[in-house]
N, C-alpha and C positions, 0 to 999 in steps of 0.2 A: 658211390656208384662204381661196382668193376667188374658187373656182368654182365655180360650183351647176350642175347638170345638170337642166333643164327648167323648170318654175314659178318664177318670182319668188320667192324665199326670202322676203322680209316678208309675202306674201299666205298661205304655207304658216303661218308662224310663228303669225301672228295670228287665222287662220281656228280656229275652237273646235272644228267641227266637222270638219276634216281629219287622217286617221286617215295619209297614207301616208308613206311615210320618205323625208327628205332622203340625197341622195347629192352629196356636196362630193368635190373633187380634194385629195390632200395636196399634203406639200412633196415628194414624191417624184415627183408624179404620179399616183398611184393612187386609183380611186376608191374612197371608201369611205362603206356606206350609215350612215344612223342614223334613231335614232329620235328622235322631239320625246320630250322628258320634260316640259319647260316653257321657257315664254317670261314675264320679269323686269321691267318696265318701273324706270327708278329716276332720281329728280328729281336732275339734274345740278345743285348749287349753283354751279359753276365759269362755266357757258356760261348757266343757264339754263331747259337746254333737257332734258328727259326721255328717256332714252337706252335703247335698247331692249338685254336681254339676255336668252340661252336657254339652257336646260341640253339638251344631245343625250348620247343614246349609241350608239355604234356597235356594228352588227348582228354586226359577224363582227372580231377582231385585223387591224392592218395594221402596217404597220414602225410607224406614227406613235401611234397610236391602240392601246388595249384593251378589249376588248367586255366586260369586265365595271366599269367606270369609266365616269365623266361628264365634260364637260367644259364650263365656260361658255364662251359666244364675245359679244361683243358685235356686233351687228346695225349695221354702219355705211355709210353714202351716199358712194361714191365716184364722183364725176362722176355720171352717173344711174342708176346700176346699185348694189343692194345689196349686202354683202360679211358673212363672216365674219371676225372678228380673234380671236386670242388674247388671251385676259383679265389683264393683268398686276399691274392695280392692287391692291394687299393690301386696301383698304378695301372695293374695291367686291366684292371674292373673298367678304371675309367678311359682305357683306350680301347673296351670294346665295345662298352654304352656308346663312346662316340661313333663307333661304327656302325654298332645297329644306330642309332639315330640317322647318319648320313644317309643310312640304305632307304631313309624315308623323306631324303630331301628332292 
């Protein structure tokens, strides 16, 4: 994921009161919508630095993607433009499951 289709994705992410749905490009190519479920902030020990992450889910199935699942992305600055990445790291996975889960206690 590192194409967003209109608004600055960190302006969408961070805005509280922004109700509309991000649309990223896959690795296919294909656009696919989603929705914010939430957005993670989590203090990087490593760098420092507080690293921004979101839980989306898309609106409709695509090759890549299933509209009934979530998926975290980490919110990351490349050259000056913001990007989605796929979330690999097992530690930081599991302190966002805990998060989304909390949000359901």
């Amino acid at each position: 994921m590192n194409e967003l289709k209109g608004k600055e994705i960190l302006d969408i992410l961070l805005d509280e009161n922004n109700d509309s749905q991000i649309v990223l490009v896959d690795c296919f190519g294909e656009n696919v919508t989603f929705d914010q479920i939430m957005t993670i902030p989590y203090y990087n020990d490593y760098n420092g630095n507080t690293d921004t992450y979101c839980i989306l889910q898309p609106v409709s199935h695509s090759k890549e993607f299933l509209k009934n699942m979530v998926y975290p992305f980490l919110v990351k600055k490349v050259d000056k433009q913001y990007q989605l990445e796929a979330v690999e790291d097992k530690e930081i996975l599991k302190y966002i499951e805990n998060k989304y889960n909390e949000s359901f206690e």
